[in-house]
C-alpha positions in Angstrom: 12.2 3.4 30.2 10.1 0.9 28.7 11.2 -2.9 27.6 10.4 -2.5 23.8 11.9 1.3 22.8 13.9 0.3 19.4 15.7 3.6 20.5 17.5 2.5 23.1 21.4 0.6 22.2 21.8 -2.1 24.8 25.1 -4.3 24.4 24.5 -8.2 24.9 25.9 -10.3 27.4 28.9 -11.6 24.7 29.7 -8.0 24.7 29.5 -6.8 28.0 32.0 -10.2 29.1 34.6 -8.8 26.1 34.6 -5.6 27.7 35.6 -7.1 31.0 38.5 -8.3 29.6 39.5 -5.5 27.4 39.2 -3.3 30.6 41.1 -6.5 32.3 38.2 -6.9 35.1 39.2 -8.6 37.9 38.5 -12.0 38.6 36.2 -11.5 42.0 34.7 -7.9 40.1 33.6 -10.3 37.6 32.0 -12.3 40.3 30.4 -9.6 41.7 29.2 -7.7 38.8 27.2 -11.6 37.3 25.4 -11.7 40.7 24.1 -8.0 40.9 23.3 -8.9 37.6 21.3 -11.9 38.9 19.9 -10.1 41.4 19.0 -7.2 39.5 17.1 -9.5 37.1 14.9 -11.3 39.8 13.8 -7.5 41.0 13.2 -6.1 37.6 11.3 -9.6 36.7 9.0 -9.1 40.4 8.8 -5.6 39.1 7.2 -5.8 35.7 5.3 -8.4 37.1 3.4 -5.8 38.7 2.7 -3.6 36.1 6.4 -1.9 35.6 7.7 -1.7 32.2 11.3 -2.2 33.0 13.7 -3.2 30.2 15.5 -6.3 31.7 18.2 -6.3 29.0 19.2 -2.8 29.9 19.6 -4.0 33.3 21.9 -6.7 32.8 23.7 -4.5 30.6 24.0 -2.1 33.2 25.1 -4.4 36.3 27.9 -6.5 34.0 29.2 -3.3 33.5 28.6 -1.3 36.7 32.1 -1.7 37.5 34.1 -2.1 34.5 36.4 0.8 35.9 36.8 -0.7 39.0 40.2 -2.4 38.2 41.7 0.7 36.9 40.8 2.5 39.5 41.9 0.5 42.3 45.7 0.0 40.4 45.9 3.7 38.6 43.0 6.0 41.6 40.3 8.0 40.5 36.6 7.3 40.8 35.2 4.3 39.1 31.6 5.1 38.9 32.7 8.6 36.3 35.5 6.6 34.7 32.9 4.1 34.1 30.3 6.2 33.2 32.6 7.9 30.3 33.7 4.4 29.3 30.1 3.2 28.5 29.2 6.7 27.2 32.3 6.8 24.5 30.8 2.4 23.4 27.9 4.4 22.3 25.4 2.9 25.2 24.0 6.0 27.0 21.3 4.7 28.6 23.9 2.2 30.4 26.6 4.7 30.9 23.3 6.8 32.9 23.0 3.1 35.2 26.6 2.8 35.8 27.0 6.6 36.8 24.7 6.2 39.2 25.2 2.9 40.7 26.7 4.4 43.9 24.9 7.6 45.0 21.3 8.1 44.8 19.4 11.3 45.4 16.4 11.4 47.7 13.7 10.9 44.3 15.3 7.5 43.7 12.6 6.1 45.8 9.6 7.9 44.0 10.7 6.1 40.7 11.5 2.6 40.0 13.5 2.3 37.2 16.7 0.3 35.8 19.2 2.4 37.6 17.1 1.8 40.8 17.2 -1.8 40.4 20.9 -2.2 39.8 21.4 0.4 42.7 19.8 -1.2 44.8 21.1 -4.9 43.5 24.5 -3.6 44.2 23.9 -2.6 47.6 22.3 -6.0 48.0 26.0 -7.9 46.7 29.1 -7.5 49.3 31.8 -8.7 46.9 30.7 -12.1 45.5 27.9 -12.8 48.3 24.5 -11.6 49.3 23.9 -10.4 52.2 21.6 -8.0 54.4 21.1 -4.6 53.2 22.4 -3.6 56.5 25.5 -5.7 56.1 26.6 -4.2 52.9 26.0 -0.6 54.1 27.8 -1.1 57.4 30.8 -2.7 55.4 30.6 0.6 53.2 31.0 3.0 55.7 34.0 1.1 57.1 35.6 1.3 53.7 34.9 4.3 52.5 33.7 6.3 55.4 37.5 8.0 56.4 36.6 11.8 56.6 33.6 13.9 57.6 32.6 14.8 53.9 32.8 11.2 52.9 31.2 9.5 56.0 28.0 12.5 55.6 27.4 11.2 51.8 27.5 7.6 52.8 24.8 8.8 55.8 22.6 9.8 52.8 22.8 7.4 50.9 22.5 5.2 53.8 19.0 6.6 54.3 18.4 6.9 50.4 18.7 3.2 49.7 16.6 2.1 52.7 14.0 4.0 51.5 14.2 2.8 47.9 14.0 -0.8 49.7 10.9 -0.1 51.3 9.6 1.0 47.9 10.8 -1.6 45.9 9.0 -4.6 48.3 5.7 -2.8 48.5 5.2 -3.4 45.3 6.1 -6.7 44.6 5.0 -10.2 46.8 8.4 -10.4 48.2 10.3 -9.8 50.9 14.1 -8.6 51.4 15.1 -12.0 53.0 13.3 -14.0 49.7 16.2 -13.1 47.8 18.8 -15.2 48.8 16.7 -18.6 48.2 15.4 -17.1 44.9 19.0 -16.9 44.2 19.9 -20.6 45.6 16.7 -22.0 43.9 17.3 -20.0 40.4 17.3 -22.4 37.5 20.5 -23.4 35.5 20.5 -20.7 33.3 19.0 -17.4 33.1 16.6 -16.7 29.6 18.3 -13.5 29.0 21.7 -13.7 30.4 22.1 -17.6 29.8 24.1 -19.8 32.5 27.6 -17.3 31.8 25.6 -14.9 34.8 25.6 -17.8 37.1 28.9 -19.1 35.7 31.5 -16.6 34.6 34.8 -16.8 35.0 37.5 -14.4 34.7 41.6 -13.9 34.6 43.8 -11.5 36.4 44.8 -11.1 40.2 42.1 -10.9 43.1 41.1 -7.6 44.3 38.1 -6.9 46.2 34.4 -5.6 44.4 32.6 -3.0 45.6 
């Protein structure tokens, strides 16, 4: 997707926080969701830096909202990343609903093609409820979550190797390295040019409850 289609609907930032609280987003969720967003932005930036032609709103758009089912699926069950997919599909977004249905999994091409979902995939991976941390970290603390059976603990071993591979991708191309991140992130100015300071900043209501 390129940065200037007219075609594509993206929500803005005031939208995608009034969402969060119709869905009543959790607090920490809310914490988690601004810094993938953060992070997502630094990548997407490097990225189209270096000739991509990512569309940064649509990224933001898609890592605020990556988890706006999140909440109802940790009080009511059910999968958060359909939910949420069906939840951004029916606000009319369908390029966001695509990032947010596929913020968890990613097949074996992911790698072969940088685009917005890839970024916030990978972003995600990247945040271990409100902190960055080692892609190892995060993927280790996944599999101890989520990894109970056989079938579950085989998809997390693919995507395991997926999103190392889409790591390696991402920092050939672009001047940076893994570690850079988390002093881009303690060195990032006040406020972000699309996202404003509410990315660094935002604040939410409700009981605590742990992001993915």
């Amino acid at each position: 997707m390129t940065g200037s289609d007219p075609r594509i609907r993206i929500p803005s930032v005031d939208e995608c926080l009034r969402r969060m609280d119709d869905h009543g987003m959790m607090p920490n969720i809310r914490r988690h969701s601004f810094l993938v967003a953060r992070v997502a932005v630094i990548m997407g930036q490097a990225l189209n830096k270096r000739e991509s032609q990512l569309n940064i709103p649509l990224i933001i758009a898609g890592a605020l909202l990556h988890d706006i089912a999140k909440t109802r699926s940790l009080r009511e069950g059910g999968d958060h990343v359909e939910m949420g997919r069906k939840i951004v599909l029916e606000m009319g977004y369908p390029e966001v609903a695509w990032i947010v249905g596929s913020h968890v999994d990613s097949g074996p091409e992911i790698a072969d093609s940088i685009d917005e979902a890839a970024v916030v995939n990978y972003s995600d991976k990247r945040v271990q409820h409100d902190r960055l941390v080692p892609l190892k970290e995060r993927l280790k603390d996944l599999v101890v979550r989520y990894g109970k059976t056989p079938e579950k603990s085989v998809r997390l071993e693919k995507m395991t190797k997926n999103i190392e591979r889409l790591e390696k991708e991402i920092f050939s191309r672009i001047p940076l390295s893994p570690d850079d991140l988390e002093s881009m992130i303690e060195n990032e100015p006040p406020s972000l040019s699309t996202g404003g300071p509410v990315l660094k900043h935002g604040k939410g209501r409700g009981p605590r409850a742990k992001g993915r």
